[in-house]
VOPAGU-2260 file (C-alpha; in pm, 1 decimal, decimal comma):
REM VOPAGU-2260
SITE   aa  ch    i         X         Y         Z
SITE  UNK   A    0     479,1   -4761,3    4847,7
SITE  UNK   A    1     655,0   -4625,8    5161,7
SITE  UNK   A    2     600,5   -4242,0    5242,1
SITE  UNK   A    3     982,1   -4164,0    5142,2
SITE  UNK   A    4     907,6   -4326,3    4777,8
SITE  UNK   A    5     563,2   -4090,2    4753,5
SITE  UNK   A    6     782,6   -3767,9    4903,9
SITE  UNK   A    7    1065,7   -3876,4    4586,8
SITE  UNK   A    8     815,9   -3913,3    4331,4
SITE  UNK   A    9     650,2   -3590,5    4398,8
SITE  UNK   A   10     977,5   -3434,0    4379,1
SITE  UNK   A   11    1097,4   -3611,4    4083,5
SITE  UNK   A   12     732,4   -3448,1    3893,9
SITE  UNK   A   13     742,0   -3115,5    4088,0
SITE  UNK   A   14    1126,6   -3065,9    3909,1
SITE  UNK   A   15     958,3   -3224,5    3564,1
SITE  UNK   A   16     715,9   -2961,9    3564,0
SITE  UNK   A   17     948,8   -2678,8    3663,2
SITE  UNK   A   18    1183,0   -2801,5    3387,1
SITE  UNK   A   19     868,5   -2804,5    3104,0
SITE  UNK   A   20     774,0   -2442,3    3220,4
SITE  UNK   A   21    1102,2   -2332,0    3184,1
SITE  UNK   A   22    1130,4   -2494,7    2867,8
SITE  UNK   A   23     778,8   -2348,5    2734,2
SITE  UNK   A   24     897,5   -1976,0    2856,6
SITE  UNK   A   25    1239,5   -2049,3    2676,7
SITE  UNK   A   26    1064,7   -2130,2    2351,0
SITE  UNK   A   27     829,7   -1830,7    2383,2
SITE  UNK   A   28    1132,9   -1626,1    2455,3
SITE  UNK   A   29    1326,7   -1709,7    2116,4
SITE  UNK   A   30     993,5   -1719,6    1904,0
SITE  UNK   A   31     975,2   -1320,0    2033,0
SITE  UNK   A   32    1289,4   -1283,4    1972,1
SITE  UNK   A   33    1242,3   -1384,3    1610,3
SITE  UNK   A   34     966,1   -1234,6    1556,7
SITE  UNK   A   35    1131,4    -940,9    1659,9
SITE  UNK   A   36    1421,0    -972,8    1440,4
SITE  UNK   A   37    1193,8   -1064,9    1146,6
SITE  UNK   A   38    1048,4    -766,5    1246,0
SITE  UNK   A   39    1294,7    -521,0    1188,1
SITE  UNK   A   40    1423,4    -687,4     926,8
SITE  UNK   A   41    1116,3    -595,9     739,5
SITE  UNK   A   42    1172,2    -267,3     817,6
SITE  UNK   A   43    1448,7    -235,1     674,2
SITE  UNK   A   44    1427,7    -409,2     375,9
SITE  UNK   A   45    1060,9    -218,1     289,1
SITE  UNK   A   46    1252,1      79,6     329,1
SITE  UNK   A   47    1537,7     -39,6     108,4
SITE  UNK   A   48    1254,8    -108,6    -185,7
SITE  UNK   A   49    1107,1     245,1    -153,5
SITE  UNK   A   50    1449,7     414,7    -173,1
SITE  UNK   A   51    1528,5     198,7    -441,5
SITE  UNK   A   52    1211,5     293,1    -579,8
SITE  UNK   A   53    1330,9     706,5    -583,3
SITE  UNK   A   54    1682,2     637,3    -706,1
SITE  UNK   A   55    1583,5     445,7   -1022,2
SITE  UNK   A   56    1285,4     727,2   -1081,7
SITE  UNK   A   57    1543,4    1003,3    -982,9
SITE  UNK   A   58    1798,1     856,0   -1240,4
SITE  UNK   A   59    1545,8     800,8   -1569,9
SITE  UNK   A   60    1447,8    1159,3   -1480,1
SITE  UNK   A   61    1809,4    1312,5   -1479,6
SITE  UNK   A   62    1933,3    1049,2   -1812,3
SITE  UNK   A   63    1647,7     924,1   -2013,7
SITE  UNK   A   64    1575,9    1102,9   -2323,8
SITE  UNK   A   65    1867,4    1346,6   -2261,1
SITE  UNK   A   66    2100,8    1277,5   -2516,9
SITE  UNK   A   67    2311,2    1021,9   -2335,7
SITE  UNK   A   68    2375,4     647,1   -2412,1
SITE  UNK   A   69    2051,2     514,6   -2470,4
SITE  UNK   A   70    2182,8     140,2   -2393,7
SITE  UNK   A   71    2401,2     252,6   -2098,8
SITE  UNK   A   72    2083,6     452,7   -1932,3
SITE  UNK   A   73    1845,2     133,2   -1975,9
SITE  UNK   A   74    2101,4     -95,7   -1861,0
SITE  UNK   A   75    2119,7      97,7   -1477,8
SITE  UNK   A   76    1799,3     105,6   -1526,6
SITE  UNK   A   77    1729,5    -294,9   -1545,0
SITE  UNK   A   78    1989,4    -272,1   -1234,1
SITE  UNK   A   79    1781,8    -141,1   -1050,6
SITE  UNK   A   80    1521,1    -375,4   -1126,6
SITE  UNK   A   81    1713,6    -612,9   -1021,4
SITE  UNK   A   82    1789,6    -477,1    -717,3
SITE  UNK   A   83    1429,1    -397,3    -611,9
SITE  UNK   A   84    1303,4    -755,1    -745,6
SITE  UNK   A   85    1558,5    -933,9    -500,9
SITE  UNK   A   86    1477,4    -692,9    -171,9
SITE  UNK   A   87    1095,1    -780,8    -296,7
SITE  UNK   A   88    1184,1   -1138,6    -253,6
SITE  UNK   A   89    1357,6   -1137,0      63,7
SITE  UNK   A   90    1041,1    -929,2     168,9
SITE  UNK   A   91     841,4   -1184,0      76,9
SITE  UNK   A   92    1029,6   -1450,9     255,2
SITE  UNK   A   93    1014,7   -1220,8     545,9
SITE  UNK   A   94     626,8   -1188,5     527,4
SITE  UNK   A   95     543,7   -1558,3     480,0
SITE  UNK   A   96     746,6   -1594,3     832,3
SITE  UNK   A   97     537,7   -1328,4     989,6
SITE  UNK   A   98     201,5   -1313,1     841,2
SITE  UNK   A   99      11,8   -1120,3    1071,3
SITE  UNK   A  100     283,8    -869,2    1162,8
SITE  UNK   A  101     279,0    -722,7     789,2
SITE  UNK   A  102      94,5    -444,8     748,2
SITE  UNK   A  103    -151,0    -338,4     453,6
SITE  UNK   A  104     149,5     -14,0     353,0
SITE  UNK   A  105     388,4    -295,8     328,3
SITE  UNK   A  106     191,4    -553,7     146,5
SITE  UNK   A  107     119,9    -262,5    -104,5
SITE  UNK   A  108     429,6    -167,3    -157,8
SITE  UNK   A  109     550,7    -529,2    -203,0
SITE  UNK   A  110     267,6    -519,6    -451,7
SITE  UNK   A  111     372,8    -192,0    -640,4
SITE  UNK   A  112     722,3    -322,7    -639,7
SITE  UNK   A  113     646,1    -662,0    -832,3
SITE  UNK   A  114     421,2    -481,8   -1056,0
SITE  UNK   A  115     682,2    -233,0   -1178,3
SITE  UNK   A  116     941,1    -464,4   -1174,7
SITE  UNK   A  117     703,5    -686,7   -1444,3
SITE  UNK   A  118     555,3    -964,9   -1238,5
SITE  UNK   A  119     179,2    -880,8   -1287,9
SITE  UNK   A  120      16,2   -1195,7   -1095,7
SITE  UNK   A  121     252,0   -1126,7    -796,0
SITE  UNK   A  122     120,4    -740,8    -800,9
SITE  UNK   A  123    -268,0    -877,9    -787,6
SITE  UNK   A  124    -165,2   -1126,0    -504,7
SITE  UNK   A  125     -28,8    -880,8    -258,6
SITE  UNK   A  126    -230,3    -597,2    -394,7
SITE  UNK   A  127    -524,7    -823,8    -231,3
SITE  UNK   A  128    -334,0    -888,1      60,3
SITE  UNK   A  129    -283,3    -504,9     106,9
SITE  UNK   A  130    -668,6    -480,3     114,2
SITE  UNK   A  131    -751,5    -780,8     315,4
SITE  UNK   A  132    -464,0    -640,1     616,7
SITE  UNK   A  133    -656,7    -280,3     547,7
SITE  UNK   A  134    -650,4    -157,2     916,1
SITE  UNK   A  135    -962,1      46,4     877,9
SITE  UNK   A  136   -1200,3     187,6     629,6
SITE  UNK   A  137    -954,1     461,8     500,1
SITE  UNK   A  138    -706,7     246,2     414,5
SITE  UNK   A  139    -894,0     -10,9     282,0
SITE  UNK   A  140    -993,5     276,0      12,9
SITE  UNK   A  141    -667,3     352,6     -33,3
SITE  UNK   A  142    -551,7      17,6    -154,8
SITE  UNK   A  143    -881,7     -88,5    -375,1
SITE  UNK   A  144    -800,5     252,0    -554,8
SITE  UNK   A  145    -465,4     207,2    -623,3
SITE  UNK   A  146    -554,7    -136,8    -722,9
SITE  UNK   A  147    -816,3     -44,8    -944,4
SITE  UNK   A  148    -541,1     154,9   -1128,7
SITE  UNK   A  149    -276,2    -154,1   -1109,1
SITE  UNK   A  150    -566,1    -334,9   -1299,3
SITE  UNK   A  151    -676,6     -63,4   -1546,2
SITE  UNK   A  152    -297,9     -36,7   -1636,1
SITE  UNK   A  153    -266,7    -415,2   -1711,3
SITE  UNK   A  154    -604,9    -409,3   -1898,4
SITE  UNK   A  155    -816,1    -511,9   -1652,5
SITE  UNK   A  156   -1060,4    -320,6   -1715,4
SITE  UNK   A  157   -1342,2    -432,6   -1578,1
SITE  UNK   A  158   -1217,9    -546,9   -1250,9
SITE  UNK   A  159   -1033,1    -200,1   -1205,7
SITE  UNK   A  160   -1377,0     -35,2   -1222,0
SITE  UNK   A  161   -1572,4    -291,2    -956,0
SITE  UNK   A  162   -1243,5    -187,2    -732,3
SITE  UNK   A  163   -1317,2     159,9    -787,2
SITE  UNK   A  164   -1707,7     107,0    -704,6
SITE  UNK   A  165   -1627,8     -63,1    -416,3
SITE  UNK   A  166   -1384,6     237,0    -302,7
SITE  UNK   A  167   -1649,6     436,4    -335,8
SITE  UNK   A  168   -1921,6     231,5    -153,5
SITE  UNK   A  169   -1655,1     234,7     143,7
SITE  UNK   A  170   -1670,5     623,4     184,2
SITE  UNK   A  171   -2038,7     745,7     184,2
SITE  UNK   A  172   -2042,6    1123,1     222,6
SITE  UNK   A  173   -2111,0    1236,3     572,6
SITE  UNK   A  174   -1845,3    1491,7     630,1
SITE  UNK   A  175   -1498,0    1686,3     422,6
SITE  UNK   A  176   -1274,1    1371,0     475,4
SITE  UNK   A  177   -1550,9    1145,8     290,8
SITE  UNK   A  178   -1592,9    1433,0      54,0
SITE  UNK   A  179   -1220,0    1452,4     -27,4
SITE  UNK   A  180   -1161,4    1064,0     -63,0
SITE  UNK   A  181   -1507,8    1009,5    -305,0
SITE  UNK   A  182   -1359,0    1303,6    -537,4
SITE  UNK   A  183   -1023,4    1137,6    -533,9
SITE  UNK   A  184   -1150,3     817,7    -639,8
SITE  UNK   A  185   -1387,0     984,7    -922,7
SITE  UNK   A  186   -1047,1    1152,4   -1024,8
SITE  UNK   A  187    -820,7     845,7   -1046,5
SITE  UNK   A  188   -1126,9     677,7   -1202,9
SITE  UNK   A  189   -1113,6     951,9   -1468,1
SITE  UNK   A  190    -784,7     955,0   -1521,3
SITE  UNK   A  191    -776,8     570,4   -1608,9
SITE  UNK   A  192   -1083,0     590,8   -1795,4
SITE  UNK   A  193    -899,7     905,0   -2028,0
SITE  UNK   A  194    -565,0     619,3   -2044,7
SITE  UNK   A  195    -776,6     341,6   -2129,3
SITE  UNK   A  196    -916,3     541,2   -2424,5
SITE  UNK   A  197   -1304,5     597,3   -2250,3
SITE  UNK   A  198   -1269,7    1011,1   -2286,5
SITE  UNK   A  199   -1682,0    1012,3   -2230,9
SITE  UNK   A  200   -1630,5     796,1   -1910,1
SITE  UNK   A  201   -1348,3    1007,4   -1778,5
SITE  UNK   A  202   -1550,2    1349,6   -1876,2
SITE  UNK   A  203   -1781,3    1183,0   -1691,2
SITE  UNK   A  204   -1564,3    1072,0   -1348,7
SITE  UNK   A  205   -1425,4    1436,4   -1346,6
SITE  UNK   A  206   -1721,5    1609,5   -1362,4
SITE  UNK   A  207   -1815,4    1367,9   -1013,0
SITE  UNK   A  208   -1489,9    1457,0    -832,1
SITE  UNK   A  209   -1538,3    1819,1    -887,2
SITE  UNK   A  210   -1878,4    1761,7    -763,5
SITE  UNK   A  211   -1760,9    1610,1    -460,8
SITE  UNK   A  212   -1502,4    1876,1    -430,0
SITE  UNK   A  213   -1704,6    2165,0    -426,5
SITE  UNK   A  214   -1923,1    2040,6    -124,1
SITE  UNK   A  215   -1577,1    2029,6     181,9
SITE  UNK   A  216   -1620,0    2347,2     381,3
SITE  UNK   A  217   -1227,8    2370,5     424,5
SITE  UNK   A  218   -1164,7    2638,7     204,5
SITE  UNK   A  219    -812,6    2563,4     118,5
SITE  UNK   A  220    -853,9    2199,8      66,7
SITE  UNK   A  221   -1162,4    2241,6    -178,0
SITE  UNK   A  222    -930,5    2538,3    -402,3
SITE  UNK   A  223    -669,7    2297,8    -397,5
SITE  UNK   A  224    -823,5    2017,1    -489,0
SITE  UNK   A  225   -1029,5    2130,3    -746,9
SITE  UNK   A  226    -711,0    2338,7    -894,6
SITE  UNK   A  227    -572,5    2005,8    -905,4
SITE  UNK   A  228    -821,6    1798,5   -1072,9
SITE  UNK   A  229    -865,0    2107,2   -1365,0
SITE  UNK   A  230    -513,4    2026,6   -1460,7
SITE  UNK   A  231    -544,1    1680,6   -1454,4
SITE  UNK   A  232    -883,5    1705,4   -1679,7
SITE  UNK   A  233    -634,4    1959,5   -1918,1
SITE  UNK   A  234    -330,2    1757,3   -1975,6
SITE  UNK   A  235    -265,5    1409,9   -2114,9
SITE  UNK   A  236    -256,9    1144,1   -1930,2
SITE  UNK   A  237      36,7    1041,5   -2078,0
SITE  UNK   A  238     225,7    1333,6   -1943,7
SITE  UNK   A  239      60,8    1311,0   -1552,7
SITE  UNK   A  240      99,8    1022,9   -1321,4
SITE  UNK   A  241    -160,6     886,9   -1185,0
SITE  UNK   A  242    -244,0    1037,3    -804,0
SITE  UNK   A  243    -170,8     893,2    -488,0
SITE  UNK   A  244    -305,3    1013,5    -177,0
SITE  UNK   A  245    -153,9    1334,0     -54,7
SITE  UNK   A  246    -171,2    1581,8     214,2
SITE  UNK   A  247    -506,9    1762,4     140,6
SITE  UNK   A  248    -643,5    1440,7     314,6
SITE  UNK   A  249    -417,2    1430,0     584,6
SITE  UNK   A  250    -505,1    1796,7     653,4
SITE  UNK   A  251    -867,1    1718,4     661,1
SITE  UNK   A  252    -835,7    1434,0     899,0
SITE  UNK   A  253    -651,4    1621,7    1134,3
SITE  UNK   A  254    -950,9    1914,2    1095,6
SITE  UNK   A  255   -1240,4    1648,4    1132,6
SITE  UNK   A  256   -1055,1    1476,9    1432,0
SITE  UNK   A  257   -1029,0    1816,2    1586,7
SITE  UNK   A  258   -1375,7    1894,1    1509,6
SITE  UNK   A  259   -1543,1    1537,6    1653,7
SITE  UNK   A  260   -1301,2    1435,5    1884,7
């Protein structure tokens, strides 16, 4: 092979190569770019379930049980059923496309959603994926709790209460934002324990949050918090839904990240 056939061929590979990296960024390029617009539209359609979500509760609690058309009422209502099963779906679809760019809030919700909505063994399956993409410990609480209380509300018993040990053995008390989350999940515990017809278990549970509560220094936290759980151990728990994480924790993470920085 003459020199000029060597100097062609190395051209010939040097533009092959060029044209494969090109092609490689191209394809990197547009699977971004999907990603991206997967993305946002998981964004949007999460937020479309949660406001979904507030208009159905807003309507029951402005029509149900008021003296209008019973049928009419229920029929909006299974509308919006309907409407939050199908943005659940396309969620879904959404999520399966981009695994590892859902988060744990999202999962949950997607969880919440097919639970209210009726489909039980879709709630358990993303209410487990909501724990397993559990950012850190707090969150990971978070969703076993409010798993515990998807299972204790489908009869689960059993399995709501290992989530709610488990909850617990994920928050040891060392300082007020431990303090605050074990009381919370010895409150929920009690409440579903009082539902599920246990009232000696739930005595029981409340008498441990209150515990719990009385130990944070932050003064306004520990009134409120206790206030809170006193009215919960007074009224039915037919009449009070069950608790959800509020600000009283917020407020104490922002004091403990102020106090160890």
């Amino acid at each position: 092979m003459e020199p000029k056939d060597f100097i062609t061929l190395a051209i010939s590979l040097a533009a092959f190569v060029l044209s494969l990296v090109a092609t490689i960024f191209s394809l990197s390029n547009k699977k971004h770019e999907d990603e991206r617009s997967l993305r946002s539209l998981m964004n949007v359609t999460i937020g479309n379930i949660r406001s979904s979500r507030i208009d159905q509760a807003k309507y029951r609690n402005e029509h149900y049980g008021k003296g209008q058309n019973v049928e009419l009422v229920l029929n909006v209502l299974s509308l919006y059923n309907y409407q939050i099963n199908s943005l659940t779906r396309l969620a879904v679809y959404v999520a399966e496309k981009i695994p590892t760019l859902v988060t744990d809030i999202e999962f949950a919700t997607l969880a919440d959603a097919f639970a209210w909505t009726g489909d039980r063994q879709k709630g358990k399956q993303y209410w487990e994926a909501a724990i397993a993409a559990s950012k850190d410990r707090y969150y990971e609480i978070i969703n076993r709790r409010d798993f515990a209380n998807f299972l204790f509300l489908n009869g689960n018993v059993g399995e709501g209460r290992d989530q709610y040990k488990k909850a617990l053995d994920l928050s040891p008390i060392s300082d007020d934002v431990s303090k605050y989350q074990t009381g919370y999940t010895y409150r929920m515990w009690g409440w579903n324990e009082r539902a599920a017809g246990n009232e000696l278990s739930a005595r029981d549970y409340f008498d441990r949050a209150a515990e719990a509560f009385r130990t944070i220094s932050v003064e306004g936290v520990r009134a409120s918090a206790l206030a809170d759980l006193d009215q919960v151990r007074n009224t039915p728990p037919t009449a009070v839904p069950q608790p959800m994480p509020g600000e009283p924790a917020a407020e104490l993470m922002k004091t403990n990240r102020a106090t160890n920085p």
